[in-house]
N, C-alpha and C positions, 0 to 999 in steps of 0.2 A: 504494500500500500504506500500510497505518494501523500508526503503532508503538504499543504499547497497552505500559504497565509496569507491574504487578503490585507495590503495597509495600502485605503482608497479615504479619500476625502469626503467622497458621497456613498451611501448605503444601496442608492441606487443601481451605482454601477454593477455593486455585487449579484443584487438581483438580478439584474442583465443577464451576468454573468451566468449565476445558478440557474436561469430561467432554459438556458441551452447546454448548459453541459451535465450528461448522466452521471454524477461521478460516482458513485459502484462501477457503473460500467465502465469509467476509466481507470478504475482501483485508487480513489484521491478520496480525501478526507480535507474539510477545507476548516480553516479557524481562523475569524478576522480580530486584527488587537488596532488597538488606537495608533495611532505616530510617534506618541512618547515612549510605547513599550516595545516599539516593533522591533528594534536593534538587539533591547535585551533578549528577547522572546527568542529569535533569530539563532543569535549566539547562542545560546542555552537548548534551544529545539532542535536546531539544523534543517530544518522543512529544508526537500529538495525542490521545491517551486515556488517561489515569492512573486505574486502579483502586488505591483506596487504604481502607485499613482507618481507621475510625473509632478506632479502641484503641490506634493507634501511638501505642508508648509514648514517644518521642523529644522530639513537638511535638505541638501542636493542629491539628486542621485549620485554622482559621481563619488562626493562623498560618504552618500550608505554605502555603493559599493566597495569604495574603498578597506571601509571598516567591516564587512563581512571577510573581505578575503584577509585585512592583519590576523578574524580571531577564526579563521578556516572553515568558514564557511559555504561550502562549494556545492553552490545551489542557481538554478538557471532563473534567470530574472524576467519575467512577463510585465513588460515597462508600458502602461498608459498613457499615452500622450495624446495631449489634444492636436488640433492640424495648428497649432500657432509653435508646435513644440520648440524646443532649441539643440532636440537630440542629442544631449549630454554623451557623453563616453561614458562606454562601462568596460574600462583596462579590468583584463583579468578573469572576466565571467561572461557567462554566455547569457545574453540578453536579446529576447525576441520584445520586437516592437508592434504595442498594437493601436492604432486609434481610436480612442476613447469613445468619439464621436461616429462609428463605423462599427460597432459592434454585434453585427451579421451575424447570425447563427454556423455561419461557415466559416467565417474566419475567426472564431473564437475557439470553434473545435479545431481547425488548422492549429491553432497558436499553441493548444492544451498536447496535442498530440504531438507536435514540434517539441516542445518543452520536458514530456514525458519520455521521447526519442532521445535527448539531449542528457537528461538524469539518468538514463541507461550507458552510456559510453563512457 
């Protein structure tokens, strides 16, 4: 089973999210934490797939990713971005990109299966 952790700005998007993907039938267990715990959470869990909102308003991507891979964190990142994004770098880690605003029942299974591909190798 794959721990997938949800740190989004909007509750919304999750629903999106959950509304298209079977996750039994993807073997994912999913757990959303706030923005202040998500690092800790991370570090301590190790979920192999982190959907994470581009907008958290806390850190930079660049920076969360930074700080998962100092405390070995090696887990594929399913990064939200709106169309105004600024495509931050993710040195280090495998990060699929998805648009926040395009959140198609095909391309969010695309993105899950990608990701689940990805925490396999």
């Amino acid at each position: 089973m794959y721990s997938v952790y949800f740190v989004v700005s909007e509750h919304s998007l999750i629903d999106r999210i959950r509304s298209v993907i079977d996750f039994p039938r993807f073997d994912l267990q999913y757990f959303v934490t706030e923005y202040h715990s998500a690092l800790t959470l991370a570090i301590v869990a190790k979920p192999q797939i982190i959907v994470l909102d581009s907008d958290a308003p806390f850190i930079s991507v660049s920076k969360f990713v930074s700080m998962l891979r100092e405390n070995d964190v090696n887990c594929v990142l399913i990064l939200l971005e709106g169309s105004d994004a600024r495509h931050e770098p993710c040195p280090g880690i495998a990060a699929i990109r998805l648009d926040r605003n395009d959140l198609s029942p095909q391309r969010v299974q695309d993105a899950f299966r990608h990701a689940i591909a990805m925490a396999d190798s």
